[in-house]
C-alpha positions as CSV (number, residue, x, y, z in Angstrom):
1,X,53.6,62.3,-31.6
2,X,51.3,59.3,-32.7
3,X,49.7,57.1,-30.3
4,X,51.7,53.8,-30.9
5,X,55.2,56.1,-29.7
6,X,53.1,57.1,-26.9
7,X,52.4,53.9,-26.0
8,X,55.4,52.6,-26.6
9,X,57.0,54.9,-24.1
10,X,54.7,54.7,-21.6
11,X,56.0,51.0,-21.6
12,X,59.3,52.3,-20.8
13,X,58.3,54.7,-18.2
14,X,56.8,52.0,-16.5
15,X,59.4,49.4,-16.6
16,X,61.7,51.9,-14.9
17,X,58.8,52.3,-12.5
18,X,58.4,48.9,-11.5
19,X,60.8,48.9,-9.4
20,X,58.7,50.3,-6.8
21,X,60.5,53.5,-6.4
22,X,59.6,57.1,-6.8
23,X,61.1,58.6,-9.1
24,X,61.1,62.5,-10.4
25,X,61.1,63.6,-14.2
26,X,65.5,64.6,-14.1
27,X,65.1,60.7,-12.5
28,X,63.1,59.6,-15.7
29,X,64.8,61.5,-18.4
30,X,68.5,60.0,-17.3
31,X,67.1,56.6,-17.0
32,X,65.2,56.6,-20.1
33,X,66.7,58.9,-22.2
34,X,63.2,60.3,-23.2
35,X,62.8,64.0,-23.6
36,X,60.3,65.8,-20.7
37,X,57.6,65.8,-22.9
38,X,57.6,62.5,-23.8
39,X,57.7,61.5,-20.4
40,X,54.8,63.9,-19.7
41,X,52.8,62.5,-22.3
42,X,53.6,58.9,-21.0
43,X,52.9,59.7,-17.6
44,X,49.6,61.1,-18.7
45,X,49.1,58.0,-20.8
46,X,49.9,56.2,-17.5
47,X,47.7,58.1,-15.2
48,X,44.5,57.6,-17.3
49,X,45.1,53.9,-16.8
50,X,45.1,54.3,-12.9
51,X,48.9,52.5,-13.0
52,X,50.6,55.1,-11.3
53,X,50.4,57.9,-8.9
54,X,51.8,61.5,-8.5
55,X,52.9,62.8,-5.3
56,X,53.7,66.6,-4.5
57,X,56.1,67.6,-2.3
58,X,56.0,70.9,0.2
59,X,58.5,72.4,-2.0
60,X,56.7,71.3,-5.3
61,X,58.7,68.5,-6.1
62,X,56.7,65.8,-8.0
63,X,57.9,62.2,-8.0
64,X,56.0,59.4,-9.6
65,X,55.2,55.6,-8.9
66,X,52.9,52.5,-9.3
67,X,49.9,51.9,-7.9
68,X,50.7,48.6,-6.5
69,X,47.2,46.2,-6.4
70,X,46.4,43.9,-4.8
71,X,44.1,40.7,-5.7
72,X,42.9,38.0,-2.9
């Protein structure tokens, strides 16, 4: 996978993310018909950019989301 498809999906991840919801990866592949490593890859693309956050459940459920910020 090259860096401009990475990118590209990453873009796609996160328009599905704005939306302020958490979603999970079954979530994410429906919506986006990406395959689970492309969404891994654009989640990691995501994270490195500080634009979203993971949360883990008790039961080891991951669901993902934006880091909403703020500016005064």
């Amino acid at each position: 996978m090259i860096n401009k498809q990475i990118g590209t999906n990453a873009g796609i991840i996160w328009n599905l993310l704005n939306d302020y919801q958490k979603w999970n990866i079954s979530q994410l592949h429906e919506a986006s018909g990406l395959s689970e490593q492309e969404i891994y890859t654009a989640i990691g693309w995501l994270s490195r950019e500080n634009k979203i956050e993971i949360e883990k459940t008790p039961n080891g459920d991951e669901y993902f989301y934006l880091v909403i910020e703020y500016y005064f």
